[in-house]
C-alpha positions as CSV (number, residue, x, y, z in Angstrom):
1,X,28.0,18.1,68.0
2,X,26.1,17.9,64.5
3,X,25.5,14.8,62.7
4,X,28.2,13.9,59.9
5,X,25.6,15.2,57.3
6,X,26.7,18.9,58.1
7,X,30.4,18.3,58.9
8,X,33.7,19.2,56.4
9,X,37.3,18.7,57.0
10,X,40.0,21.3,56.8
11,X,43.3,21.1,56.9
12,X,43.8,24.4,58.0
13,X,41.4,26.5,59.7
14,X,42.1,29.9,60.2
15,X,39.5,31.9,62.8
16,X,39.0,35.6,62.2
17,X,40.3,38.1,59.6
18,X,42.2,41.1,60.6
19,X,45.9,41.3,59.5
20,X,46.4,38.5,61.6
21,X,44.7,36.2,59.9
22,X,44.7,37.2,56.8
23,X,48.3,37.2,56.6
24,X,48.2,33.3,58.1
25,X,45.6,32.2,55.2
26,X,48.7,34.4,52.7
27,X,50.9,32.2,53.9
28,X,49.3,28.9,54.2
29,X,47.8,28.9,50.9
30,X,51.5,29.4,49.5
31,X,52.7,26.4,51.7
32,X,49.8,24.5,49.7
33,X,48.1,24.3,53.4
34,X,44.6,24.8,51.5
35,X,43.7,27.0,54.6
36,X,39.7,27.7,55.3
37,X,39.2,31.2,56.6
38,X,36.0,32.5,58.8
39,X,36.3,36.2,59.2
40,X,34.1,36.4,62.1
41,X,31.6,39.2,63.5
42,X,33.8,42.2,62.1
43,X,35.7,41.0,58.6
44,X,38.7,43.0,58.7
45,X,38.7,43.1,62.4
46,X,39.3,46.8,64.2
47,X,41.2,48.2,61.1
48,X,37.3,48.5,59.5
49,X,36.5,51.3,62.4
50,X,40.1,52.8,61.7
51,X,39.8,55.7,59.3
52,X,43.4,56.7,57.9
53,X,46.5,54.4,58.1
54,X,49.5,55.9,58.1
55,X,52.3,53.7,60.0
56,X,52.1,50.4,57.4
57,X,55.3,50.2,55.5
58,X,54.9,49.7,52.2
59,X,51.8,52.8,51.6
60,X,54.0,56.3,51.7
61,X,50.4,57.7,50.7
62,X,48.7,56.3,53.5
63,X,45.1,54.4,53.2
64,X,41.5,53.8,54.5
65,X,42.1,50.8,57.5
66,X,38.8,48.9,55.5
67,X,40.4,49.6,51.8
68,X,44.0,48.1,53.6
69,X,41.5,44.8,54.9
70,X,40.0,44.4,51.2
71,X,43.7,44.4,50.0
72,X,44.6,41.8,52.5
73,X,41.7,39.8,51.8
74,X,41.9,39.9,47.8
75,X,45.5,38.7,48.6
76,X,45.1,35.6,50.5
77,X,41.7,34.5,48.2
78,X,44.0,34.8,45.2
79,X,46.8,32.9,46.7
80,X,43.9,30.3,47.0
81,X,42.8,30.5,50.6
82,X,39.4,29.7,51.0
83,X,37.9,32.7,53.0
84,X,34.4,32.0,54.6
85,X,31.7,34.3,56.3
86,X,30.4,32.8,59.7
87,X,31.5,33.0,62.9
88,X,33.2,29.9,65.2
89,X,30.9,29.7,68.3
90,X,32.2,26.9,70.1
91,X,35.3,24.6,69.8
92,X,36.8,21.3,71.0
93,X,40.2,21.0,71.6
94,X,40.5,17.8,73.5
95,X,40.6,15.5,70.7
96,X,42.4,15.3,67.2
97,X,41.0,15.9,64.5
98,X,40.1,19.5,66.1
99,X,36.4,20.3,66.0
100,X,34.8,23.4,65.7
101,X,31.8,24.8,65.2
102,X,30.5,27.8,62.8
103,X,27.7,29.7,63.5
104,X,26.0,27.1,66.1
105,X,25.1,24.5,63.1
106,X,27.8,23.9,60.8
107,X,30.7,21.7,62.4
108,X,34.7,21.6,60.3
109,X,37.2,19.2,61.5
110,X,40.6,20.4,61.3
111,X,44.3,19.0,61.9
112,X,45.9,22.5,62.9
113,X,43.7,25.6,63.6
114,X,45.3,29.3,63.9
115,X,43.5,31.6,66.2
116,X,43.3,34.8,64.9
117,X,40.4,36.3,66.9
118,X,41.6,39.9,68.0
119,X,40.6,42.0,70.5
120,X,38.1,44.9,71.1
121,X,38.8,47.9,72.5
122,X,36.7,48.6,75.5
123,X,34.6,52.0,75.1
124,X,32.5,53.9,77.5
125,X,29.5,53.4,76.3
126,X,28.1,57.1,75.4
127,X,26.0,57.3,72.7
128,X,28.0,60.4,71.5
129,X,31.5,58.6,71.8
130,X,29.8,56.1,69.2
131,X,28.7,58.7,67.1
132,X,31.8,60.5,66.6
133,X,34.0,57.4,65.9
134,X,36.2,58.3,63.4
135,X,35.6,61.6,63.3
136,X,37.9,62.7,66.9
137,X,36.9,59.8,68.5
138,X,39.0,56.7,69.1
139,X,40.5,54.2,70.8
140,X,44.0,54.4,69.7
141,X,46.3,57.8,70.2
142,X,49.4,55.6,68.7
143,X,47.5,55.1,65.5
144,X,45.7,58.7,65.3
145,X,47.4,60.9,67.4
146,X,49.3,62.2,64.3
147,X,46.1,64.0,62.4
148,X,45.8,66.4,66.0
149,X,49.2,68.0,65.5
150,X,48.9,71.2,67.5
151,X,45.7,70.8,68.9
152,X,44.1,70.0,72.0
153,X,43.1,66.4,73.1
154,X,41.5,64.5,75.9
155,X,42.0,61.0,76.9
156,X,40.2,58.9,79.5
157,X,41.7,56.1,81.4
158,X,44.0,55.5,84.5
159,X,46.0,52.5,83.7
160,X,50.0,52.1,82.0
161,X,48.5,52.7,78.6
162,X,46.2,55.6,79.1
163,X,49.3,57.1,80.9
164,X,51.4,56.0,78.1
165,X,49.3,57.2,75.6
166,X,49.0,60.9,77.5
167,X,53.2,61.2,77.0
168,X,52.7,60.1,73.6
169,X,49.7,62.8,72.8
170,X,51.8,65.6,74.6
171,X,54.6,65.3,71.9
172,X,52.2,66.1,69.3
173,X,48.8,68.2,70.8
174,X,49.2,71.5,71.9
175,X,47.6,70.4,75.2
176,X,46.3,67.1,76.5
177,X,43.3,66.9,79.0
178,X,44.1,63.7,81.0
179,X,40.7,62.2,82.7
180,X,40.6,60.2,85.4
181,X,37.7,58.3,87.4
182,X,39.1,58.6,90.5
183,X,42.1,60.3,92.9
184,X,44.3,58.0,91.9
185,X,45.7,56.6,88.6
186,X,46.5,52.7,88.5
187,X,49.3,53.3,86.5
188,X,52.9,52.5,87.7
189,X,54.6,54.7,89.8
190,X,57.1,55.6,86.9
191,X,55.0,56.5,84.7
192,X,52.6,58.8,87.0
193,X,55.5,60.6,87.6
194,X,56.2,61.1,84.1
195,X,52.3,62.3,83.3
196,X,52.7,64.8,86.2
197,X,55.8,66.5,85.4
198,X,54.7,66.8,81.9
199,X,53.9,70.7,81.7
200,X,51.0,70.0,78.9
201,X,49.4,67.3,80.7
202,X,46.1,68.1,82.5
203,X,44.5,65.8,84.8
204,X,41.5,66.0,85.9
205,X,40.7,63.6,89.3
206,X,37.1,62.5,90.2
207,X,36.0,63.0,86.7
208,X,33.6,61.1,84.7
209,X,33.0,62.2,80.8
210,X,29.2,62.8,80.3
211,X,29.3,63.4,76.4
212,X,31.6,63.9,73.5
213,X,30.0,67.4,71.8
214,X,30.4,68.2,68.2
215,X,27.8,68.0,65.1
216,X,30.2,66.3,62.4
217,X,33.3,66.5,64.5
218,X,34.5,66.3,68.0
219,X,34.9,70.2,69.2
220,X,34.4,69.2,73.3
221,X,33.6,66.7,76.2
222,X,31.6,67.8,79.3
223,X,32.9,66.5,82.3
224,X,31.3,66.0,86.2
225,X,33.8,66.6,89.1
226,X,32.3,63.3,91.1
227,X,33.4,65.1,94.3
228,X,32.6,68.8,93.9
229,X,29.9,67.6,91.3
230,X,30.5,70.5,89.3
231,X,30.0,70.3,85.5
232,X,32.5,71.6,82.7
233,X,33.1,71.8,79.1
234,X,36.5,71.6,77.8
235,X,36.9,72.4,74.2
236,X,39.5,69.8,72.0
237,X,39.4,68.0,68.4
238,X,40.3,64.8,69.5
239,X,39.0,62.3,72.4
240,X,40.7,59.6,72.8
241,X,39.3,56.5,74.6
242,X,42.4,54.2,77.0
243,X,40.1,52.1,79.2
244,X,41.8,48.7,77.6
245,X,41.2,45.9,75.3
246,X,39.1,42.7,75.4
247,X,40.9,39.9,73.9
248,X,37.9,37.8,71.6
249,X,39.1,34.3,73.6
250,X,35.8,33.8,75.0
251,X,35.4,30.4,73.0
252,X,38.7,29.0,73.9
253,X,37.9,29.5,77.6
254,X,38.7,26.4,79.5
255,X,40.6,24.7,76.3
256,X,43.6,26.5,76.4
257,X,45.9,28.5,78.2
258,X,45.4,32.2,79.5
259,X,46.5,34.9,81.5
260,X,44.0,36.6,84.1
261,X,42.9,39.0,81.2
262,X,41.9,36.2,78.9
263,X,44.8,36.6,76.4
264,X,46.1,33.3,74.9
265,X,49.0,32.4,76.0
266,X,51.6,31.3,73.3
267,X,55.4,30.1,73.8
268,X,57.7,33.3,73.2
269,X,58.8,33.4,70.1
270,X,56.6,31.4,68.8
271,X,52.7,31.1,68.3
272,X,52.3,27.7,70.0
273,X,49.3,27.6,72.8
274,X,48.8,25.1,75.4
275,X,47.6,22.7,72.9
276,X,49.8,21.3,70.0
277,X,48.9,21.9,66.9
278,X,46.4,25.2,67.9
279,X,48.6,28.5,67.4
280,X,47.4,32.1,68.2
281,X,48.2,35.3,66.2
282,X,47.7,38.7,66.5
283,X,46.1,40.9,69.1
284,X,44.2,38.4,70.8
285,X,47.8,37.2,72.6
286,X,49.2,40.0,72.4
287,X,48.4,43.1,75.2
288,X,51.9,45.0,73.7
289,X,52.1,46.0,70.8
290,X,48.5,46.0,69.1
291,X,49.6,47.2,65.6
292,X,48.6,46.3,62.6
293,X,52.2,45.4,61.7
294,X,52.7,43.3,64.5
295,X,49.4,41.3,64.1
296,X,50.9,40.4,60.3
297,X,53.8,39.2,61.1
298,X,52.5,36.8,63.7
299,X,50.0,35.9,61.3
300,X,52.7,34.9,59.2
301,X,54.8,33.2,62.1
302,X,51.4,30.9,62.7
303,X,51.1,29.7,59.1
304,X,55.2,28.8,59.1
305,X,54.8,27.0,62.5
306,X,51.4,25.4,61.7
307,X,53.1,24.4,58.3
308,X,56.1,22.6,60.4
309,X,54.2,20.9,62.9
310,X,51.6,19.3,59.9
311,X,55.6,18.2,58.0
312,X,56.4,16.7,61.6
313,X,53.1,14.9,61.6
314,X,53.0,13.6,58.5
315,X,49.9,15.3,57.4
């Protein structure tokens, strides 16, 4: 750890700033907490790559996912949270007060820390599926299926949510262009069976997605059949990425509690971790939900239960 030259105490550290956290550091600065915010690698966490927002209560117009983050952020600084760029790189939770590090130099002490981290949706790594985020490309059909009303989609992935995601699309595209790796689908039986007997529903076995086409916009994806090895181009507007999510817990690895994915584990109901007085909020312990909504009001739920357990110690 650093020498005491370089060292600060919190009471309240809140790490990372999507809703999650930004809601907490709303919250804590009301209870007087006096809350310290890092935002991390990506202030305003995935709602920056999100274009349109258009299932938050509260904005009948709709509105840019980074304008929505700069809201959230204004809010908490004026309620008097102290928001911070820098990144936590290491932490120690075996001792009280809590330590952690920012940006590998700076060390904060702090008697309740809120973990607000997020996760990152895994991508395929094609230059072209990069390019096009935003523009037909993403990573999320629940929170842009809506702008492809009518048209045709594709959607890569095997698993519950990619299926999931498919039944959800095939309300709303015209056709939906299911891509899978291999001859099988991990997905539960159920919901297979569901995907299959859904008449607008392609899927395409053995297939591996070479590039995303389109100059401004997604118009197509060429595909390779890994068994007949014969190439295709289908043509849609929207491509839509269901590969899963990487909780950002790789810091807290060893200190607290996680399931075999790497998502915090908190006490249901609650926000509570493994360790008293740490709490976890937002997408980064939970694999359900992942909405924007969601992530607030656990962000909110951290700050109360931080708030009672710093009453119940005295602090």
């Amino acid at each position: 750890m650093e020498n005491n030259t370089n060292q600060e105490h919190a009471h309240v550290l809140i790490i990372g700033s999507g809703p999650a956290g930004y809601t907490a550091a709303i919250y804590a600065a009301r209870a007087n907490l006096k809350p310290v915010l890092y935002q991390g690698i990506q202030p305003g966490g995935q709602l920056t790559i999100t274009t349109e927002v258009e299932n938050y209560p509260g904005y009948p117009e709709g509105i840019q996912g980074p304008e929505m983050m700069v809201d959230f952020e204004k809010q908490a600084a004026r309620m008097g949270a102290d928001i911070r760029y820098g990144m936590a790189t290491s932490v120690d939770f075996s001792s009280h007060p809590f330590k952690v590090v920012i940006d590998e130099e700076k060390t904060l002490t702090a008697d309740a820390i809120i973990i607000a981290t997020g996760a990152s949706a895994k991508w395929l790594g094609l230059p072209s599926e990069q390019r096009l985020n935003g523009s037909g490309v993403s990573a999320c059909a629940v929170c842009d299926g809506f702008f492809f009303r009518g048209k045709e989609a594709a959607i890569v992935g095997a698993g519950d949510t990619a299926a999931e995601e498919a039944l959800y699309l095939s309300k709303i595209c015209s056709n939906v262009h299911m891509l899978v790796r291999r001859d099988e689908m991990r997905a539960s039986k159920v919901m297979q069976d569901r995907v299959l007997k859904t008449s607008n529903i392609m899927v395409y076995w053995n297939t591996e997605t070479l590039e995303v086409t389109g100059e401004k916009k997604v118009d197509g994806v060429r595909i390779l059949n890994t068994k007949t090895n014969e190439e295709k181009q289908i043509p849609i507007d929207a491509f839509f990425v269901a590969i899963g999510h990487q909780p950002n817990s790789g810091i807290f690895a060893g200190q607290l509690e996680m399931d075999e994915q790497g998502y915090i584990k908190t006490t249901p109901g609650t926000t509570k971790t493994s360790i008293e007085g740490v709490f976890a909020c937002g997408d980064v312990q939970d694999k359900n939900y992942r909405q924007a909504v969601t992530a607030a009001g656990s962000g909110c739920m951290a700050a109360l239960d931080a708030e009672r357990y710093l009453s119940a110690k005295g602090h």
